[in-house]
C-alpha positions as CSV (number, residue, x, y, z in Angstrom):
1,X,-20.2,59.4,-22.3
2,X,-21.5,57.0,-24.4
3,X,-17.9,56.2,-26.1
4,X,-16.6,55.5,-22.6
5,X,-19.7,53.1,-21.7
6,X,-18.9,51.0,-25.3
7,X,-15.3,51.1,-23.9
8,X,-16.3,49.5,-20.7
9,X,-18.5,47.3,-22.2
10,X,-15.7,46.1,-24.5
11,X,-13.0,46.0,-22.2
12,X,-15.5,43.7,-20.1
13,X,-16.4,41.2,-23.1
14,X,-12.7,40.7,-23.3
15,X,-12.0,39.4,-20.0
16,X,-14.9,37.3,-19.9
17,X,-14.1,35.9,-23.4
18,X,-10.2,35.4,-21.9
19,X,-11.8,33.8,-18.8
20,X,-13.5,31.4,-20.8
21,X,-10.9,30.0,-22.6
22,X,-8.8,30.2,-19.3
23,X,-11.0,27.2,-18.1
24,X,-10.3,25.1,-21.4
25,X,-8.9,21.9,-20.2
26,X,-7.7,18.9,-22.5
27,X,-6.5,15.5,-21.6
28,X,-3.1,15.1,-20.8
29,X,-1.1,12.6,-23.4
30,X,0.4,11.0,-20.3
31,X,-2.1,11.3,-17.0
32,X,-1.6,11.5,-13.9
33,X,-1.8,9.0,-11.4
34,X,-1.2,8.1,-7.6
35,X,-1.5,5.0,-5.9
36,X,-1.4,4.6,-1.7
37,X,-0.7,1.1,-0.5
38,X,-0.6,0.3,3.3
39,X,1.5,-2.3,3.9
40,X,1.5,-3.4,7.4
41,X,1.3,0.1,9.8
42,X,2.8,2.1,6.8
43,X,1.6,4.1,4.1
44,X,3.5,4.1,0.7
45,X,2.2,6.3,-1.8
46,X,3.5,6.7,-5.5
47,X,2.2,9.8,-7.7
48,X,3.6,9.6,-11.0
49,X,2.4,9.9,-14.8
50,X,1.3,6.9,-17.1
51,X,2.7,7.5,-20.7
52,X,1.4,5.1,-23.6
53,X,3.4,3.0,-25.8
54,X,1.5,4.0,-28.7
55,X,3.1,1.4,-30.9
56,X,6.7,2.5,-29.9
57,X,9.6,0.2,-28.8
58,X,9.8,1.5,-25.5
59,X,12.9,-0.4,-23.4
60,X,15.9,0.1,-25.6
61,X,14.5,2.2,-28.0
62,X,11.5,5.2,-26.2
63,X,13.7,4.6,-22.9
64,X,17.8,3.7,-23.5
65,X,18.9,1.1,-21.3
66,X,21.8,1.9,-18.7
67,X,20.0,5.8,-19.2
68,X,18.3,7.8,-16.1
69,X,14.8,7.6,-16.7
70,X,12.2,9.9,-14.7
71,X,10.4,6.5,-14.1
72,X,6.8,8.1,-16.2
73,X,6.5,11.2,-17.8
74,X,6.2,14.5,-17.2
75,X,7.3,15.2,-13.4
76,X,9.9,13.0,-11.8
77,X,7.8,9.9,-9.7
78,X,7.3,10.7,-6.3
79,X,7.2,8.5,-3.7
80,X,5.9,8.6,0.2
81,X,7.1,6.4,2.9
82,X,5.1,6.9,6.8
83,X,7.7,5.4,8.5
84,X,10.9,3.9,8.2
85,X,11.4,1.2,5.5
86,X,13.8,-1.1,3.7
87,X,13.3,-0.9,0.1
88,X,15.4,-3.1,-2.4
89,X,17.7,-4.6,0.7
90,X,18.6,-0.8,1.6
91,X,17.4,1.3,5.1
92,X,15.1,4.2,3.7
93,X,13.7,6.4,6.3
94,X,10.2,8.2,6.4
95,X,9.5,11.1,3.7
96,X,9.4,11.9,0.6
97,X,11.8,11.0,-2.2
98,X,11.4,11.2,-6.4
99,X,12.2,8.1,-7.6
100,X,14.4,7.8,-10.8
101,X,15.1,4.6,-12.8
102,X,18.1,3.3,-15.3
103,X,16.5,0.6,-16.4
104,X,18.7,-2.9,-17.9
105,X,18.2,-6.0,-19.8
106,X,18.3,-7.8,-16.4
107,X,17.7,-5.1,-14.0
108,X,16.6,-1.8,-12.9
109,X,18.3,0.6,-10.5
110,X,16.1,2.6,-8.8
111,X,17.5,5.7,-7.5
112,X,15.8,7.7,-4.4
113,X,16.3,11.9,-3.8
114,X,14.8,14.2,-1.1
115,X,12.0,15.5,-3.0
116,X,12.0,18.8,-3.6
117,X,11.0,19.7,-7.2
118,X,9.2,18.0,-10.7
119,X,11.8,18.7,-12.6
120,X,14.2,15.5,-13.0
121,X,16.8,17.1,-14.1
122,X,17.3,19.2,-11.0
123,X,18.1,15.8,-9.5
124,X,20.9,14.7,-11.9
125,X,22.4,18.6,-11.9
126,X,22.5,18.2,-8.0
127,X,25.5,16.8,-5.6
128,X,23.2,14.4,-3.7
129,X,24.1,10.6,-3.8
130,X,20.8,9.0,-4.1
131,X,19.4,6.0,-2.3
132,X,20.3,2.9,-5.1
133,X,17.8,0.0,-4.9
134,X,18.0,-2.9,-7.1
135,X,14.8,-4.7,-8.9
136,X,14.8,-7.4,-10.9
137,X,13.3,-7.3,-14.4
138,X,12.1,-9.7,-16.5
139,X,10.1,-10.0,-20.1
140,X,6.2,-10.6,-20.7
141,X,6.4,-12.9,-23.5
142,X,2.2,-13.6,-24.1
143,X,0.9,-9.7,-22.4
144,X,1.3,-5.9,-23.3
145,X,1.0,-3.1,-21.0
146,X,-0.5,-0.4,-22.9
147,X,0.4,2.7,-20.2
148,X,3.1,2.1,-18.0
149,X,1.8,1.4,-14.4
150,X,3.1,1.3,-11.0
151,X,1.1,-1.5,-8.7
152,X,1.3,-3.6,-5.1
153,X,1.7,-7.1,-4.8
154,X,2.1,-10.2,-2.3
155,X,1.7,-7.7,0.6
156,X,1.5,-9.2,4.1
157,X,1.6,-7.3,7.1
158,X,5.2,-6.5,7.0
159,X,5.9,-6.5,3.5
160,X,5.2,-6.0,-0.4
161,X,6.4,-6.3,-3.9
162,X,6.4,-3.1,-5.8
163,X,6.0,-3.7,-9.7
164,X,6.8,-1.2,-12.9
165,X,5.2,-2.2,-15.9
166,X,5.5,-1.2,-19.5
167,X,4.8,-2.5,-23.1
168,X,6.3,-6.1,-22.6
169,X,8.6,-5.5,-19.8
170,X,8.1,-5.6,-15.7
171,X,10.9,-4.9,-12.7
172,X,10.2,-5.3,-9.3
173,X,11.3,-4.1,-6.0
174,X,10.8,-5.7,-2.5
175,X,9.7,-3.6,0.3
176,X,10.0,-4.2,4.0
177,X,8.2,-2.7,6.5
178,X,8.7,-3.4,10.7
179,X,5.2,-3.8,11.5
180,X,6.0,-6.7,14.1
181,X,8.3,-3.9,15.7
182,X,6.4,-1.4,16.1
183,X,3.0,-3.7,16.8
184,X,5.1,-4.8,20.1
185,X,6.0,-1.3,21.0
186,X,2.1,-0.6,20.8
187,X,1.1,-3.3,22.7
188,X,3.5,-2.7,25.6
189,X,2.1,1.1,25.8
190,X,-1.5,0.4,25.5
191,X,-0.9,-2.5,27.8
192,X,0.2,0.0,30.8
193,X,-3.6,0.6,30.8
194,X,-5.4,-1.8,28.4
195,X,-9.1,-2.0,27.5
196,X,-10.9,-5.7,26.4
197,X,-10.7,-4.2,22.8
198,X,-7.1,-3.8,23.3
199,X,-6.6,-6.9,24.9
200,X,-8.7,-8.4,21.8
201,X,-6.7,-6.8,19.2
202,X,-3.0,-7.8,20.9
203,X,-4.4,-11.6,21.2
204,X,-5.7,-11.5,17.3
205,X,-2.4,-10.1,16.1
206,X,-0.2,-12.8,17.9
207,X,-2.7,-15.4,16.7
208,X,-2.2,-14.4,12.8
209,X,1.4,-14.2,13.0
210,X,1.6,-17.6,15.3
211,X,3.5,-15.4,17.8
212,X,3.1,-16.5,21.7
213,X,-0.1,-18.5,21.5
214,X,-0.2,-18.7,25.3
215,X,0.3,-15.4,25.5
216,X,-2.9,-14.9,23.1
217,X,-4.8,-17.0,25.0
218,X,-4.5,-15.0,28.2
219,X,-5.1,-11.9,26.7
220,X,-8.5,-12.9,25.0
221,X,-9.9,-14.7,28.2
222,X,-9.3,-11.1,29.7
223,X,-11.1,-9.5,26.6
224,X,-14.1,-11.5,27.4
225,X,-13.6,-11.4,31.1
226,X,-14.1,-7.6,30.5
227,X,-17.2,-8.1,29.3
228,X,-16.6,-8.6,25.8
229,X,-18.4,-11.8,24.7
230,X,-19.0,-11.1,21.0
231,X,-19.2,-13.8,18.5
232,X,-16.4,-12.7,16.3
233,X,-14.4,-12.7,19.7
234,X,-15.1,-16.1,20.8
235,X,-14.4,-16.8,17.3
236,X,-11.0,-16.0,17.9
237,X,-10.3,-17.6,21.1
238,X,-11.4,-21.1,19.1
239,X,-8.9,-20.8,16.4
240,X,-6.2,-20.0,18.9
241,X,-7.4,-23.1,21.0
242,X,-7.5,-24.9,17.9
243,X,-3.5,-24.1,17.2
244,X,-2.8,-24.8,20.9
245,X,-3.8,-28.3,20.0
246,X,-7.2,-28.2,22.5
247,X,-9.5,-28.9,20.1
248,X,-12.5,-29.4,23.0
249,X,-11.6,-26.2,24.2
250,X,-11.8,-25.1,20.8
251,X,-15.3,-26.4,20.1
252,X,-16.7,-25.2,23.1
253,X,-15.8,-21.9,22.0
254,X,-17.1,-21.9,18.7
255,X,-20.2,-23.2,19.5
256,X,-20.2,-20.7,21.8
257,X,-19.9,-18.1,19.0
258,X,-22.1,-20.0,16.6
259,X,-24.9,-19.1,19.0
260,X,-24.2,-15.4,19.5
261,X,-23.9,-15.5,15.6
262,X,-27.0,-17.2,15.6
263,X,-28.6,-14.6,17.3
264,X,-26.9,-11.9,15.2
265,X,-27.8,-12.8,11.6
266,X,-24.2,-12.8,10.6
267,X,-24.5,-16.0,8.0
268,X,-20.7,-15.3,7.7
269,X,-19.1,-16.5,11.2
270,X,-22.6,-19.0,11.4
271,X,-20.9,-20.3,8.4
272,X,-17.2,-20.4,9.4
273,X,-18.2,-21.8,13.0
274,X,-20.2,-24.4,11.7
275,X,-17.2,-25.8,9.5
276,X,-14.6,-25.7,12.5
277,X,-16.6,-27.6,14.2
278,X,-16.7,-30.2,11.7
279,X,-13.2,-30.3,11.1
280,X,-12.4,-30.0,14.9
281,X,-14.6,-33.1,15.3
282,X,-13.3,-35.4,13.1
């Protein structure tokens, strides 16, 4: 009896002692790392692995030009479009892709799969013609990039720049999203049955992409005409007045919304109010 209760006892030391070391975790040489951009109505997101240059030549030497390149380390990058896109001058529809790289002196070509696996070999072995976008690369002559990085840049509402950095060298890729179509199908649907936030948001929209101002005028008059008086409202209607060329219009509103502001707290629009006036003045 009591040689099978050491037994038991043993055989239970052992799997905790192999649990423990189970749950060991070390850093990972090259982390992982995601970054989710939304540009306009869509969502990109990039999940890939940042390597270090750890005093290597990396472009030519770490990472052969004119070579595939999984574009990090580890798994192959993966990238997420929403909705439909135009990435590098090429139509690139909603999903998810791994994203390759033969990286040149002058240029990269990026190449986009159907994701289905890590492995980046896979991709190569397979019979699928990828998506080929071009990005232009260029040399940082006074900065190093440590770990190579994916980022965003110059994003507006229907596009963004897409930069790959590493050691002294950066590519980028211009993205293209069709906010300004799908913004218009929005608004006729909502429209059918619209409420003064709706109305609001449609008017504020044509006003920052200097779209039909007349037509943003209307719409906002009806936003507050439903009861929707607000300072930051009111606000609005101003600047459109303002681009419309009535500036007394224009004042009227703002001092309008200067007031409500007032009454508010919000230093912010008090503020901004208080300068359009000014200027609107002069």
């Amino acid at each position: 009896m009591k040689k099978v209760l050491f037994l038991t006892l043993l055989l239970l030391f052992t799997f905790s002692m192999v649990s423990v070391q189970a749950q060991i975790r070390t850093p990972a040489p090259s982390p992982a790392a995601k970054v989710k951009q939304t540009v306009g109505l869509t969502d990109v997101t990039i999940e890939y692995s940042r390597p270090g240059k750890k005093d290597r030549d990396i472009f030519g030497g770490l990472v052969p030009y004119d070579e595939v390149w999984r574009l990090g380390a580890n798994a192959a990058t993966k990238i997420t479009f929403s909705e439909d896109v135009v990435f590098g001058g090429q139509d690139v529809k909603a999903g998810e892709y791994a994203m390759l790289a033969k990286p040149g002196k002058s240029s990269w070509t990026l190449m986009l799969y159907p994701h289905t696996t890590g492995n980046f070999g896979a991709y190569l072995e397979g019979d699928v013609e990828p998506i080929k976008v071009m990005a232009e690369a260029a040399t940082l002559s006074d900065a190093q990039i440590e770990n190579f990085m994916i980022a965003f840049d110059n994003i507006t509402s229907d596009g963004a720049s897409i930069w790959f950095g590493w050691d002294h060298t950066f590519a980028i890729a211009e993205l293209k999203v069709h906010t300004e179509k799908a913004v218009a199908a929005n608004i006729e649907q909502v429209m059918a049955g619209p409420s003064a936030n709706d109305y609001y948001g449609a008017a504020a929209y044509y006003a920052s992409e200097d779209k039909d101002l007349e037509q943003a005028l209307e719409w906002i008059n009806k936003s507050i005409e439903m009861g929707n008086e607000r300072f930051w409202v009111l606000r609005q209607k101003s600047l459109i007045q303002a681009k419309l060329g009535d500036k007394a219009g224009a004042i009227e509103s703002a001092k309008r919304s200067l007031e409500l502001a007032t009454e508010a707290e919000n230093n912010d629009y008090i503020r901004m109010n208080e300068a359009s006036i000014k200027e609107w003045m002069m």
